[in-house]
N, C-alpha and C positions, 0 to 999 in steps of 0.2 A: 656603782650603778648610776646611770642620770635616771633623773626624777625630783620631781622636789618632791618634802616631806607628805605630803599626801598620797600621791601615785606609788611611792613605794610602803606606805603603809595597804596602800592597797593589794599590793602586790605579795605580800606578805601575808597578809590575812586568809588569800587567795591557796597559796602555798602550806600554811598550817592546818586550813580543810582537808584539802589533799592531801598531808599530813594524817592527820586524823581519819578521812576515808582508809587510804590506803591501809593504816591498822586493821580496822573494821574487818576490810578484803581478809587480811590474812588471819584475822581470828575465825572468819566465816570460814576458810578451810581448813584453818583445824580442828573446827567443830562440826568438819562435814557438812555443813550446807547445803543445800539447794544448787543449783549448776545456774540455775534460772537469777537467785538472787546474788550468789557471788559474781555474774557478769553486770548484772545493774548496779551495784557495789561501783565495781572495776570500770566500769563506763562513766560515771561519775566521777574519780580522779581524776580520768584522762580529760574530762572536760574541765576542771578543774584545772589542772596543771597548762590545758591548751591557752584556757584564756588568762591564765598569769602570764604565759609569754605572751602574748598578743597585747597585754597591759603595759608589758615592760616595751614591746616594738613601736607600742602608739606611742608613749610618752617618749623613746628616742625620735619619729617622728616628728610630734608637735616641737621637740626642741632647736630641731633642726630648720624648721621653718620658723620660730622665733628665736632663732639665733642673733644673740647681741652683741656678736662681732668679738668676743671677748677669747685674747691668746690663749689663756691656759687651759679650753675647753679641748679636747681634740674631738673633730666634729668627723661622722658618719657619713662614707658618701652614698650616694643613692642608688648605687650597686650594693655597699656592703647591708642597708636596710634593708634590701629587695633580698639580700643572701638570707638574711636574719629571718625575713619575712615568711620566706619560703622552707626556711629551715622548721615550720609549726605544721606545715602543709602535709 
């Protein structure tokens, strides 16, 4: 993954929430739940989940524009972000 150490801790942290809700979600129906609270459960993943990708898309972004010219990166072109980008959408 690009990113430096920070951005993919971030991104990770983002991921083990969602992680964690999503448990939540599925204990909530099998304990029968509420309809009401297992979609607010469920809405929260997804926004969880949306904004780790969108964390992972900025940080190929920013890398891409601070690109330091260096070979062994393969670099992103601005169709394949814009694919990425839109793949959250």
């Amino acid at each position: 993954m690009v990113g430096d150490q920070e951005s993919i801790a971030a991104v990770l942290n983002r991921l083990r929430r969602a992680q964690g809700q999503l448990a939540g979600v599925i204990s909530m129906i099998e304990q029968g739940r509420d309809c009401k609270d297992v979609v607010t459960q469920l809405a929260a993943v997804s926004k969880a989940l949306d904004r780790a990708g969108f964390k992972i898309v900025a940080t190929g972004l920013r890398e891409c524009i601070a690109d330091d010219g260096s070979a062994d990166k393969r670099e992103m072109s601005v169709d394949e972000l814009e694919k990425l980008f839109l793949a959250l959408a």
